[in-house]
N, C-alpha and C positions, 0 to 999 in steps of 0.2 A: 716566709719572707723575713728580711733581715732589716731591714728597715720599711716602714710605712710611707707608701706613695699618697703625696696627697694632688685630689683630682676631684674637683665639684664635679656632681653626679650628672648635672645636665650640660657641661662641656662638653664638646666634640673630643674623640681619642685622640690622643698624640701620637705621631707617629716615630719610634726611635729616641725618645726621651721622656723626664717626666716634669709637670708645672714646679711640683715640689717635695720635697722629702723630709719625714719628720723622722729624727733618731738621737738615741742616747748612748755615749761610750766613750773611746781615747776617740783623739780625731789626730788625724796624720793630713800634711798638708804637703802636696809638693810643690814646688819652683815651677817655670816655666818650662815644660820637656819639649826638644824638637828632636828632627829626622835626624841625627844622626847618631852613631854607636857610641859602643861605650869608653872607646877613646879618643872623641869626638871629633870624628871622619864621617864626612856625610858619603854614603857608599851610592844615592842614588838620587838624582833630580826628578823624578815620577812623583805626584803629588800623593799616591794613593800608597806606594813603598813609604814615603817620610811616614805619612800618616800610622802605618801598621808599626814598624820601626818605633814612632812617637809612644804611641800603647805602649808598647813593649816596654818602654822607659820606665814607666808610669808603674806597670804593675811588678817590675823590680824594684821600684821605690819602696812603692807599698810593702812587699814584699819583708822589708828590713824591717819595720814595723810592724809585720807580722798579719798586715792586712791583708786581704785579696779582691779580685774585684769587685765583687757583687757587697762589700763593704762601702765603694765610691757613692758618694751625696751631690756629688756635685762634678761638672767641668767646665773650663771655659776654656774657647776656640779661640784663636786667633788667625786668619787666613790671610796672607798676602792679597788672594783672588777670586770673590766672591764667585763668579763664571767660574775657577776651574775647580772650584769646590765642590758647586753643585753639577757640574759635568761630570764628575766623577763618584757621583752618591753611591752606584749599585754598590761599585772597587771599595768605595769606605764604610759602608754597610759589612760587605763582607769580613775588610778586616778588621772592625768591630765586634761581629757575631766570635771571629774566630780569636781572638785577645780576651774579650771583655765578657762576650757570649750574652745573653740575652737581658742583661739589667741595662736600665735604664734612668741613670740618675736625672738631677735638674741640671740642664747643660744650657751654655748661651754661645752663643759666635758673632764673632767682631769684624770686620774686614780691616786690617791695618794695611798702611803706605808701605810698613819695612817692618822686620826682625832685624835684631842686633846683628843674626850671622846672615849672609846674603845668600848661602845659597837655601835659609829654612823656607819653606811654605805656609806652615802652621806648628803653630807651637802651642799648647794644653798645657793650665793648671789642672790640679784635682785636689778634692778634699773628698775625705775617708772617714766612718767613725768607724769603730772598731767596736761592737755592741759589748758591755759592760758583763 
């Protein structure tokens, strides 16, 4: 493991993220990434494509700094749409498992009124350490 999950032992399992994470190393921070590419064209209004798409962002950020996923500490949600967030868990799971794959840093989600651009859904910070 690449960083230390932390999880008091008599808490209930989380399911898809973790309480917290304890790590040492560079730490890489990105901006707010949303659904669309990389010349910022949003290619698709489906909540669960922005989402996959968004990852994707994320781990070519990373990437420049030399990180990769299972390095993420952290993310935070921003949803325009609580309902169609959670309507669409299995689709964001999946595109989760298939970007990120099975780590699970400390993540939170917000429901916001608006994003800057109108057609995003959700938009993801992340922070990285990079282990030393």
């Amino acid at each position: 493991m690449v960083h230390e999950v932390l999880h008091p032992r008599n808490w209930k399992a989380t399911p898809g993220y973790s309480n917290g994470i304890a790590a040492t190393g560079r730490m890489v921070f990105t901006g707010g990434m949303i659904g669309w590419n990389d010349q910022q064209e949003f290619e698709t209004d489906d909540f669960v494509e922005q989402v996959r798409v968004t990852l994707k962002s994320i781990v070519a950020v990373l990437a420049e700094a030399g990180a990769r996923p299972e390095h993420l500490v952290r993310l935070t949600w921003y949803v325009t749409d609580k309902r169609e967030y959670l309507g669409a868990l299995k689709g964001i799971g999946q595109a989760y498992k298939d970007i990120i794959g099975r780590h699970y840093p400390a993540m939170a989600l917000v429901q916001v009124v608006a994003l800057v651009e109108d057609r995003a859904k959700v938009e993801i910070e992340a922070t990285a350490v990079i282990p030393a």
